[in-house]
Structures are given as C-alpha cells and as structure tokens.
C-alpha positions, 0 to 999 in steps of 0.5 A, spaced: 042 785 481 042 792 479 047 796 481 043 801 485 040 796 489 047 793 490 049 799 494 043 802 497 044 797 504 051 800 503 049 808 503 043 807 508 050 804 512 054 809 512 049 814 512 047 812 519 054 811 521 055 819 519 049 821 524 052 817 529 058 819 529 056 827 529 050 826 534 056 822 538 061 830 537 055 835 539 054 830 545 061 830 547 061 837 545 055 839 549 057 835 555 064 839 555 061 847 554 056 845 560 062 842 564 067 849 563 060 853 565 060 848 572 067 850 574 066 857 573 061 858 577 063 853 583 071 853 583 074 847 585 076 848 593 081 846 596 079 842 603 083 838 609 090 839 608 090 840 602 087 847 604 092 848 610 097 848 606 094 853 601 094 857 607 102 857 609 108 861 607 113 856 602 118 854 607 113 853 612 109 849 607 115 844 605 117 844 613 109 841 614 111 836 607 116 834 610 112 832 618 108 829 614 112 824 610 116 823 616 109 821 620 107 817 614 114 813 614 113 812 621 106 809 622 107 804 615 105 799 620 099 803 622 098 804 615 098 797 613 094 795 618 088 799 616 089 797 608 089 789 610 082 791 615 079 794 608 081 789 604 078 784 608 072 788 609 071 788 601 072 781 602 066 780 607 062 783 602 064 780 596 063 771 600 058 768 597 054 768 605 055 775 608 058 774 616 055 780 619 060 778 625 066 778 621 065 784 617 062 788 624 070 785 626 072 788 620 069 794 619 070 795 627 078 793 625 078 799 620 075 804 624 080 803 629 085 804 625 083 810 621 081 812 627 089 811 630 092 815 624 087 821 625 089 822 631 097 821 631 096 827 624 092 831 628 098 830 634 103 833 628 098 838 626 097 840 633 105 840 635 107 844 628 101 849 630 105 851 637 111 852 632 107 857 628 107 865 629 100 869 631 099 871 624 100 864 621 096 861 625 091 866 625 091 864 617 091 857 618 084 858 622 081 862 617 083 856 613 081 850 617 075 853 620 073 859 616 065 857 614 064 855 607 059 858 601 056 851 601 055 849 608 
C-alpha cells in the first residue's frame, strides 16, 4: 500500500472532524448572539415575591425575609406534607396501571395542601401589609397588581 492511500482514510477523517467542530462553534456561537438580542428586548422580570420584594425599602425587605423564614419553619409539617402528596402523585403516574382514584386522592391531597400554604402566606402578606405606611403600600400595589406589558 502506498503511502498516500494509507493516509487518504485519515485526512477525510480529520477533515470531517474539523467541519464538525466549526459547525458545532458557529452554532453555539449563533445560539449565544441570538439569546443576548432576547434578553435585551424582553428584560427578565421579577413576579410573585420576588417583585414584592423589589418594590420594599431594605429594612422592610429583611423584616419580610425574616416572616417568611418564620412561616416556612413554622408549617414544615405542611411543607412536608405537600412533597409526600407530589411524590406520590409521580408515582401514581409512573405504576404500571394507572389508578385514577388514587391519583384523584393524590392529586386532590396536593391541592389541599398547596392550597393550605397559600393561604397561611397570603395571611403573613396581609398582616405585614397592615404594618406598612401609605407610600409603601401604595408601591407594593403598583408591584403586585400593576398591569404587565405582556398580558
């Protein structure tokens, strides 16, 4: 065998390995340009409590942390109970024959419980409003219940 036969395989080799690897560059390179010109047009957003928040002096910020840390500690059982009805509720969905009744129980399980949460959170939000003066609450509506760009 000659040696230009012997390393013909291996250039065609290499050189499909090149134009892989520089397709593989543009693309990410493509991908990357593309994602930057998203985030400048829509602008990530903050929502829920996140917002909240965002909206707070500092102190008032920490001081909301700090109930929310509280209440989190305080319904662990709560939480608990929420992630054994969701774990269940994937397992429902995983077995071999679905049981519609269990995972109804199940499902219905994990409602109540979110359900639960929500409404002990809603109960911090409310008695950490009454706390506040006008102008913060006037700026935590604007946050909370301000209409969004998007809707």
């Amino acid at each position: 065998m000659t040696p230009r036969k012997r390393f013909t395989p291996l250039l065609a080799a290499s050189l499909l390995l090149n134009v892989f690897l520089l397709c593989g560059v543009a693309g990410g390179l493509y991908h990357w340009r593309d994602q930057q010109q998203q985030e400048e047009v829509l602008p990530a957003r903050p929502h829920g409590l996140r917002q909240v928040l965002a909206q707070l002096p500092e102190a008032r910020r920490h001081e909301l942390r700090r109930a929310l840390r509280q209440t989190r500690a305080d319904n662990q059982a709560l939480l608990t109970q929420r992630r054994m009805a969701r774990q269940a509720v994937v397992h429902e969905l995983l077995a071999a024959d679905l049981d519609r009744q269990a995972l109804r129980a199940e499902l219905g399980k994990a409602r109540d419980a979110d359900s639960a949460l929500r409404v002990r959170v809603d109960d911090l939000l409310a008695e950490f409003a009454g706390n506040l003066p006008l102008a913060e609450r006037q700026a935590l509506a604007q946050s909370v219940y301000a209409p969004q760009d998007n809707d």
